[in-house]
C-alpha positions as CSV (number, residue, x, y, z in Angstrom):
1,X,-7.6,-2.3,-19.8
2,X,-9.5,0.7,-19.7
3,X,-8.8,4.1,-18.8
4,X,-10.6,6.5,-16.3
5,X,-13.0,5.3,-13.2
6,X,-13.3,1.7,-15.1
7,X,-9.2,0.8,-15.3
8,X,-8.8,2.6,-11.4
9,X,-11.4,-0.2,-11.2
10,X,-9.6,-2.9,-12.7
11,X,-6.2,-2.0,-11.1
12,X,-7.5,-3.1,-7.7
13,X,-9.0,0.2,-6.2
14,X,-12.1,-1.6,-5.8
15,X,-11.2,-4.7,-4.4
16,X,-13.3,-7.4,-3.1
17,X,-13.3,-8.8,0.5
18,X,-14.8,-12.1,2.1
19,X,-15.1,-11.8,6.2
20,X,-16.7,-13.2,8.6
21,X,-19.6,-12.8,11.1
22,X,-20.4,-15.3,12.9
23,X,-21.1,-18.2,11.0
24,X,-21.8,-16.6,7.8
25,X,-19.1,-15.2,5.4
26,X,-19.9,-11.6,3.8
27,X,-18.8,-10.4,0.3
28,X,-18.0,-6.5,0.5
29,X,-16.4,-4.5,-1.6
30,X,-13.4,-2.7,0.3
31,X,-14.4,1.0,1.7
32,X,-11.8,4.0,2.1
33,X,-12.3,3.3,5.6
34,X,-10.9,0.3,5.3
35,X,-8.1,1.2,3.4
36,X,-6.9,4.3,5.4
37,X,-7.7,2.2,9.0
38,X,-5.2,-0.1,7.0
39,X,-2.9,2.4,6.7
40,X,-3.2,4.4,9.9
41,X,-3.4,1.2,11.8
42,X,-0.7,-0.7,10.6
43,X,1.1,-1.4,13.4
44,X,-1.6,-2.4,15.6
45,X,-2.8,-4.7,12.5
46,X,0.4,-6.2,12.3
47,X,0.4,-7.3,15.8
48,X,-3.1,-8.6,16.2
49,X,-2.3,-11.3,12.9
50,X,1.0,-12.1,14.3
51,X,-0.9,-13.0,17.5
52,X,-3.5,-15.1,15.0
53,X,-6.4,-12.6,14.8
54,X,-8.0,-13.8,11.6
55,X,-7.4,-11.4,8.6
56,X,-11.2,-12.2,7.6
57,X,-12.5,-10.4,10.9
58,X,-12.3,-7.0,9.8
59,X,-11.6,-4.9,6.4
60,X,-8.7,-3.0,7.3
61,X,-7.2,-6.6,8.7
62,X,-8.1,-8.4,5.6
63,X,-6.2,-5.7,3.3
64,X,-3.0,-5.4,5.4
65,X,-3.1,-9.5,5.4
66,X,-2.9,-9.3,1.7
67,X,-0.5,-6.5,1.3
68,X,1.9,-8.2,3.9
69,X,1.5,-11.8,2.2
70,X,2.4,-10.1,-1.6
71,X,6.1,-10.5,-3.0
72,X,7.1,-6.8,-2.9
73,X,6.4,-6.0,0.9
74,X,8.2,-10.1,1.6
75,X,10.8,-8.5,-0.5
76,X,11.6,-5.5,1.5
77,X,11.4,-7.5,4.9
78,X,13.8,-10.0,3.5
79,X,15.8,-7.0,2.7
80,X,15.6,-5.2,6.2
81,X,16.4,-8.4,7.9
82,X,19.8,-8.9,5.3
83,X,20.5,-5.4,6.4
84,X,20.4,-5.7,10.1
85,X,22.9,-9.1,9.9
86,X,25.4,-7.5,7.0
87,X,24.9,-4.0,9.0
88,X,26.2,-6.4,12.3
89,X,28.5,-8.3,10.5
90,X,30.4,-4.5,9.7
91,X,30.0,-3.1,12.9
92,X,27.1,-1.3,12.3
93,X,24.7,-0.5,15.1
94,X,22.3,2.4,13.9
95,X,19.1,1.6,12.3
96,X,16.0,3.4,11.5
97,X,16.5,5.6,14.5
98,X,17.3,3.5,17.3
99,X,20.2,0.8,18.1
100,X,20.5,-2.7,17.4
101,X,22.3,-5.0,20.2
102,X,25.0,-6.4,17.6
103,X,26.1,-9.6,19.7
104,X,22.9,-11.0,19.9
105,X,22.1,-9.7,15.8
106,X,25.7,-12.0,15.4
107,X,24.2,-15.1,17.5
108,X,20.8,-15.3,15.3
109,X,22.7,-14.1,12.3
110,X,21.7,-18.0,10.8
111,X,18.1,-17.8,11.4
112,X,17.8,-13.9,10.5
113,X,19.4,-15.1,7.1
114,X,16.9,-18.3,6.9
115,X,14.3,-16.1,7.5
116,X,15.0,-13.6,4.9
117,X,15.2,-16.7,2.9
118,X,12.3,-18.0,3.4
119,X,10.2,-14.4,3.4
120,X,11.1,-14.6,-0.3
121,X,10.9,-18.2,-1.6
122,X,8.2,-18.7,-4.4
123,X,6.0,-20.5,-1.6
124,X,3.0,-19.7,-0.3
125,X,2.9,-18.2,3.1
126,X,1.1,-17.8,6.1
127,X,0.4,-14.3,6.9
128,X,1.2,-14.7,10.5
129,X,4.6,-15.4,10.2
130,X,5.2,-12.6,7.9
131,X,3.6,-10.2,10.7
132,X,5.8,-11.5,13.0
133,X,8.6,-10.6,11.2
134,X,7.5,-7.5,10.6
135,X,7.0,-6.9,14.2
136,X,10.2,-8.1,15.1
137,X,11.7,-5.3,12.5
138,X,9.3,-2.6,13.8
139,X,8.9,-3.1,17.3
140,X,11.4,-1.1,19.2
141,X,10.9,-3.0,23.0
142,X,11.6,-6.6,20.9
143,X,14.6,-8.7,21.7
144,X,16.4,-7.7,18.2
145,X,16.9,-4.2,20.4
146,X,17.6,-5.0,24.0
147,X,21.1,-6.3,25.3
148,X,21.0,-9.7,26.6
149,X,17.8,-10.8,24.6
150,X,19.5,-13.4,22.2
151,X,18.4,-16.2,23.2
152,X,14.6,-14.3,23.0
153,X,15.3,-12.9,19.1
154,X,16.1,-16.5,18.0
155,X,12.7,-17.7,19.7
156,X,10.8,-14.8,17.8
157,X,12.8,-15.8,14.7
158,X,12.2,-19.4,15.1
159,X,8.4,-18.7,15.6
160,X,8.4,-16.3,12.5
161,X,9.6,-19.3,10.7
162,X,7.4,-21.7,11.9
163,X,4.2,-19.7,11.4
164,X,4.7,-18.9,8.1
165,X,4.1,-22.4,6.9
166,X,1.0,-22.6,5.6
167,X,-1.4,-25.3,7.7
């Protein structure tokens, strides 16, 4: 390892990207653009891969695709979603500014738990279903917040799971 502009370099500042266009599939370094739209636009970026947009399409999607599918940020969602069941589980509602409905966090509690699980087996996974479950964390109008919507959070958990196999 070097120091100065060449180990910034080799630490990943100037990572490589493969998208699409059309047909053809373009080699491009990553821009700042890329990387603060990535930022700025999580959210948003989140939602477009859990709806299947391909990472490859754009720079900004292709670098929050990788920075979702890496062990540290499947670590801290398979920590958020432990929190939300054990926070349940002891009566507590309050989390990250806004309520959680508790009886229908107690009914999915299993496939909360089995997703959490999965979000941090050794496995590789598909990015989708790691969006999804950050969306379902994130999204405040999702069924993991509204009374009544059980039988809706173990749907988006179920398709969580399923989407992050690998096809």
């Amino acid at each position: 390892m070097t120091s100065g502009r060449e180990g910034r370099t080799i630490h990943g500042l100037m990572s490589t990207l493969l998208l699409t266009d059309g047909n053809a599939v373009i080699e491009r370094r990553a821009r700042l653009r890329d990387r603060i739209e990535a930022r700025l636009r999580a959210h948003t970026l989140d939602r477009e891969l859990a709806l299947g947009v391909a990472p490859e399409t754009c720079g900004a999607l292709s670098l929050r695709a990788r920075r979702l599918i890496g062990p540290e940020a499947r670590a801290v969602l398979a920590r958020q979603l432990r929190r939300v069941v054990s926070d349940a589980r002891g009566g507590h509602t309050w989390l990250v500014g806004t309520w959680v409905h508790r009886p229908e966090v107690l009914a999915a509690a299993k496939e909360l738990d089995r997703l959490a699980d999965r979000l941090v087996a050794p496995a590789p996974v598909d990015v989708r279903g790691v969006a999804e479950a950050h969306v379902l964390l994130t999204d405040g109008t999702g069924p993991l917040y509204f009374r009544g919507a059980a039988a809706d959070l173990r749907a988006s958990v179920a398709s969580a799971l399923q989407r992050l196999e690998l096809r």
